[in-house]
C-alpha positions in Angstrom: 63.5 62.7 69.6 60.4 64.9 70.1 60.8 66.5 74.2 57.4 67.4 73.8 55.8 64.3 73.7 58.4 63.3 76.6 56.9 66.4 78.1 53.5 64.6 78.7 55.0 61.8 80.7 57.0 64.1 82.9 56.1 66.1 85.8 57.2 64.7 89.2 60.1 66.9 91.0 62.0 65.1 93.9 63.7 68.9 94.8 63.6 72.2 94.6 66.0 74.9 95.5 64.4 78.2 96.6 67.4 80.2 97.6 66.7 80.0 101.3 66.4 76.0 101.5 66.6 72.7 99.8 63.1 71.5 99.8 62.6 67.7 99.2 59.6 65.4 98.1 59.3 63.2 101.3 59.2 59.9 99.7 58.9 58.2 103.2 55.5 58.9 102.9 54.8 58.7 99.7 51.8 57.5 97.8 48.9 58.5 100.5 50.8 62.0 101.4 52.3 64.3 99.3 54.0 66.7 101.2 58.2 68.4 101.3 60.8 68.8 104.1 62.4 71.9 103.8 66.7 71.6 104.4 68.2 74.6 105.7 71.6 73.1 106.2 74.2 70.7 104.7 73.9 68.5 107.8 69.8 68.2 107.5 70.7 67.3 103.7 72.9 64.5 105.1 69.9 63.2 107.5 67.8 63.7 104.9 70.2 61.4 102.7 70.6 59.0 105.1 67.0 58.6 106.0 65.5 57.8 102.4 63.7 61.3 102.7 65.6 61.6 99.1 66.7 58.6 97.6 67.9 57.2 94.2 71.5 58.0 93.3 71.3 60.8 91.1 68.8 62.9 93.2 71.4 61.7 96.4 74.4 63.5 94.0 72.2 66.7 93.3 71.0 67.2 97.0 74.3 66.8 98.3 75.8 69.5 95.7 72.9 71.7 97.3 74.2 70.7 100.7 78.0 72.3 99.9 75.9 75.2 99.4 74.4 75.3 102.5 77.2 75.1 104.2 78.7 77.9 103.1 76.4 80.2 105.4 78.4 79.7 108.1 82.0 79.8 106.0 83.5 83.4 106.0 86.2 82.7 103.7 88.2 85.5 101.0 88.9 82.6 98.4 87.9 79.0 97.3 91.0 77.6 98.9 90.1 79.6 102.3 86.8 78.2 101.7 87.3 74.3 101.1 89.1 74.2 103.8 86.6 75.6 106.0 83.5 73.5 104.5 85.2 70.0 104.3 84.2 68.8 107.8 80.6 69.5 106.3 81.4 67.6 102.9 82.7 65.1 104.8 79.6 64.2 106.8 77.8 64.7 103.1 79.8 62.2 101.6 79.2 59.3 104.2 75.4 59.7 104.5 75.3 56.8 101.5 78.8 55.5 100.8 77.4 53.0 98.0 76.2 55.2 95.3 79.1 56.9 93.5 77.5 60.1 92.4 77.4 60.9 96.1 81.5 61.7 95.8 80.9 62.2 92.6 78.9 65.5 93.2 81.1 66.5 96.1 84.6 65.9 94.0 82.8 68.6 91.4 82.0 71.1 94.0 85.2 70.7 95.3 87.3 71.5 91.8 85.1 75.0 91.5 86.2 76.0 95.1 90.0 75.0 93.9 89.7 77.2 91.1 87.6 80.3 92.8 88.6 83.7 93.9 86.1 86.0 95.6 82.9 84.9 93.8 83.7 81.2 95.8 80.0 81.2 96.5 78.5 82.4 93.0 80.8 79.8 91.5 79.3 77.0 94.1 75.7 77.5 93.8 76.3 77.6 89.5 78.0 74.2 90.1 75.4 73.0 91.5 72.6 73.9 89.4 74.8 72.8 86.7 74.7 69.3 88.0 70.5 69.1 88.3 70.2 70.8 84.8 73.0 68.4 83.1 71.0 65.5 85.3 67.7 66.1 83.2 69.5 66.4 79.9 71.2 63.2 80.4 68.4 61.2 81.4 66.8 62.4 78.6 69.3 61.5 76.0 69.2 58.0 78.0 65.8 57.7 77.7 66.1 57.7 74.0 68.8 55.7 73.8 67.4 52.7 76.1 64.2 53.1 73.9 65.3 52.6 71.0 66.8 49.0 71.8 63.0 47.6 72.6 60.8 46.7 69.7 57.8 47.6 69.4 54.9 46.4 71.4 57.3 45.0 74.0 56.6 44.3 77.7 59.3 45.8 80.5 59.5 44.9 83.8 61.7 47.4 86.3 63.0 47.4 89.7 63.0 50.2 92.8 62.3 53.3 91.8 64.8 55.0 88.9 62.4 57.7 88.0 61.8 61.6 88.5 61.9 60.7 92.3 65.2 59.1 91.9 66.9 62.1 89.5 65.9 65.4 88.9 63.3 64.4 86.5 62.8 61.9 83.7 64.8 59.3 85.2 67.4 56.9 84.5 65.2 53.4 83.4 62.3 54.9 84.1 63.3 57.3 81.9 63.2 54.7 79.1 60.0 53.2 80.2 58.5 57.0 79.6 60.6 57.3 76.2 59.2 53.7 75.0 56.3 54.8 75.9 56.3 58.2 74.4 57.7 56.4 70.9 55.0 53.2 70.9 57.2 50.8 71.9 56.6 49.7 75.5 53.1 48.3 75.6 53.3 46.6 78.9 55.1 47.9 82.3 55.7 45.9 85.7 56.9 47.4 88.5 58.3 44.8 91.6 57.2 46.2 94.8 60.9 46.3 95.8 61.1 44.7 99.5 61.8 45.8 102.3 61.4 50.0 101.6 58.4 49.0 99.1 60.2 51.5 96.3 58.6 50.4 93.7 54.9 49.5 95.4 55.0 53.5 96.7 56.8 55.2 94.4 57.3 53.7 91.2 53.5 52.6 89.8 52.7 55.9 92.2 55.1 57.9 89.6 53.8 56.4 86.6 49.9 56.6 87.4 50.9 60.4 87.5 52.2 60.7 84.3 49.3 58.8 82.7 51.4 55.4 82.3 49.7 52.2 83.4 51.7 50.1 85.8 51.0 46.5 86.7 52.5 45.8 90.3 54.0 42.7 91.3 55.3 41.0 94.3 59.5 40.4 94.0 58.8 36.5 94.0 56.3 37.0 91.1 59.4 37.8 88.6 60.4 34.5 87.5 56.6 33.1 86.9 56.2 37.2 85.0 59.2 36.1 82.7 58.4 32.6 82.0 54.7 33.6 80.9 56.5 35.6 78.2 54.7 39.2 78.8 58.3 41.2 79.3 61.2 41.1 76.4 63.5 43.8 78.9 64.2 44.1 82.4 65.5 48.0 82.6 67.0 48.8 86.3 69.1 51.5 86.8 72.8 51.5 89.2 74.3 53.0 92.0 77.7 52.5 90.1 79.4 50.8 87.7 83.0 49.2 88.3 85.5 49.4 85.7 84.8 45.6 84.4 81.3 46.5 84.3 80.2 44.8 87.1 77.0 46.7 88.6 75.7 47.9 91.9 72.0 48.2 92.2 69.0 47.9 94.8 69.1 44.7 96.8 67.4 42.0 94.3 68.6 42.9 90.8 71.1 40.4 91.0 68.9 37.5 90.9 66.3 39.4 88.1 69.7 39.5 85.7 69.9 35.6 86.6 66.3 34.8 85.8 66.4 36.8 83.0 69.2 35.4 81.4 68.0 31.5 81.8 64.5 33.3 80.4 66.1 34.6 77.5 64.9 37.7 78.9 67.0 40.9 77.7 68.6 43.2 81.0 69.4 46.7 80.5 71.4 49.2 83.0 70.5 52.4 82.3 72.8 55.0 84.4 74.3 58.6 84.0 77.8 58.3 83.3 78.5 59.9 86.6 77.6 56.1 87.8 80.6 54.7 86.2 83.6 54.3 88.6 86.8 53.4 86.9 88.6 53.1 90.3 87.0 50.2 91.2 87.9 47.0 89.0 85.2 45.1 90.0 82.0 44.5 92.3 83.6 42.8 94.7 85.1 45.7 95.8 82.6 47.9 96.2 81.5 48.4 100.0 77.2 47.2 100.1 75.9 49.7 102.9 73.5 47.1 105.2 70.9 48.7 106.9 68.5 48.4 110.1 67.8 44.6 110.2 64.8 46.0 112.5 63.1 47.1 108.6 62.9 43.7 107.7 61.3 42.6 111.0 58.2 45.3 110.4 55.8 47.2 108.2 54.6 50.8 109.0 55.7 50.3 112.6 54.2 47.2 113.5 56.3 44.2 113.9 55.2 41.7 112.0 58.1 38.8 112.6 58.3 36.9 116.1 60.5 37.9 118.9 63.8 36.9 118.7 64.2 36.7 114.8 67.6 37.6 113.2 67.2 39.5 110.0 69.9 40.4 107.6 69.5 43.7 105.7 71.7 44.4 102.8 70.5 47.6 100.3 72.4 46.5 97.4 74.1 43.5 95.3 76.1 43.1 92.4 75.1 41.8 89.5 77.8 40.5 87.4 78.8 42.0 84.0 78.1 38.6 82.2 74.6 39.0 82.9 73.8 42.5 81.5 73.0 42.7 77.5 73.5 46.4 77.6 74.6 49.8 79.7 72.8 53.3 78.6 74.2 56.3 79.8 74.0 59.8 78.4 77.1 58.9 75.7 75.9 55.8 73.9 75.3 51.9 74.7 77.8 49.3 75.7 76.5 46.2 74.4 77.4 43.3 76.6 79.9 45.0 78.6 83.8 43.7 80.2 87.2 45.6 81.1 87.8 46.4 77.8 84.8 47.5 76.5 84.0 49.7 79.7 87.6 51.2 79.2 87.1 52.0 75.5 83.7 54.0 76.7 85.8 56.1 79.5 88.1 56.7 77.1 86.0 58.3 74.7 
């Protein structure tokens, strides 16, 4: 793997830590403005969690880490165990900003072990913690990139879903990240983005993040999938996940689901590219896992005008399951799990 050449198809940054604040890409109103919201504590992390302002689980894990440290401005505390106490009400309100993606708790469980272990230096220890999690983030979606890549042939078309790039991670990205390796190593020729209804992920951010790096995107409307597959232009779907059950069930953006379906009766392959942070062993399978809904009032507008009749229900689910049948393989930072079940996801945790 040659970083440099992944070098010239990398350089958006969804955060930045400055020492005095967490400042965050506002991808809200992203493409036509470019411009960062500066959080100055753990609760303005969470709001900015909760309101999309960051987004993509990954980049949700890594802000939230930076939240703990926020919140420790206000802690006075002689020792780690003095200090958890004092910051969980904080970490609590951190951890249910987005209860569906696992590398929310994920993040927090970390930051919580350091403070366990921590004497005086509680704080040092914290803010290493966390910058350990961005930098490992990086790494990892790197490796992944590589990884994912090498499973498509050369000159092969992709299509993708939402938005798993830099925005979504602290640079690279998860499937994205592939799309940028594959490109990188001559073996994606064609990329199509869905514009990702009803947040438009994918029409603002995704071909957005890719025209910046040089990559040409083709857009497509979410109903123009099936008719994209049939015509024989993409070999891959690559999406990322928001976790990963223990039977390899997976949770991703609202309309995955029904891409692995097409896909499959296509002959189209489907890839799951995730850090391994994504995978949740305590959860057997996707029926379990809790799918946040959202405003139904998003569904019933665009840019703040209303664009659906008064008096219209809407129902506004952010995520789905796709089942593990579906999905030819899972990439994470340790290797690939081709055609994933209990046993084969077990035999991955396990090492």
């Amino acid at each position: 793997m040659n970083t440099l050449d992944y070098d010239r198809y990398d350089h958006v940054r969804p955060l930045r830590w400055t020492s005095e604040a967490l400042e965050l890409l506002d991808q809200r109103a992203l493409p036509f403005v470019v411009t960062t919201v500066a959080c100055r504590s753990s609760d303005a992390v969470a709001v900015a969690i909760r309101d999309l302002i960051v987004r993509g689980a990954p980049a949700i894990g890594i802000a939230a880490a930076w939240g703990a440290v926020l919140a420790t401005r206000d802690v006075q505390a002689g020792s780690g165990a003095e200090a958890a106490q004092a910051l969980e009400p904080a970490l609590e309100r951190l951890n249910a900003a987005r209860p569906t993606a696992v590398n929310l708790a994920w993040a927090l469980a970390r930051m919580r072990a350091v403070l366990g272990g921590a004497g005086a230096d509680w704080r040092q220890r914290l803010e290493r913690e966390a910058r350990a999690i961005e930098v490992e983030d990086l790494s990892a979606n790197r490796a992944m990139g590589h990884l994912g890549a090498g499973l498509i042939s050369p000159g092969s078309g992709v299509l993708t879903h939402c938005n798993t790039g830099s925005l979504a991670t602290s640079g690279f990205g998860t499937a994205l990240g592939v799309i940028r390796a594959g490109v990188a190593e001559g073996r994606i020729q064609r990329v199509f983005a869905t514009e990702t209804r009803p947040w438009n992920q994918g029409a603002r951010l995704t071909v957005w993040e890719l025209q910046q790096d040089g990559i040409d995107a083709t857009l497509i409307a979410d109903s123009a999938a099936a008719h994209l597959m049939q015509t024989g232009q993409v070999q891959w779907v690559v999406v990322g996940a928001d976790r990963i059950c223990a039977n390899g069930d997976v949770a991703n953006k609202i309309g995955t689901c029904q891409l692995a379906i097409v896909a499959r009766h296509c002959g189209v392959k489907f890839m799951v590219v995730a850090p391994a942070s994504t995978v949740d062993m305590a959860t057997a399978e996707g029926a379990l896992i809790e799918i946040e809904e959202r405003d139904p009032a998003e569904l019933l507008s665009a840019r703040g005008e209303r664009t659906v009749a008064a008096g219209v229900r809407a129902w506004n689910p952010v995520f789905d399951v796709t089942p593990h049948g579906l999905i030819d393989a899972i990439v994470t930072e340790n290797g690939v799990l081709a055609r994933p079940d209990a046993a084969r996801m077990r035999a991955l945790a396990d090492g």
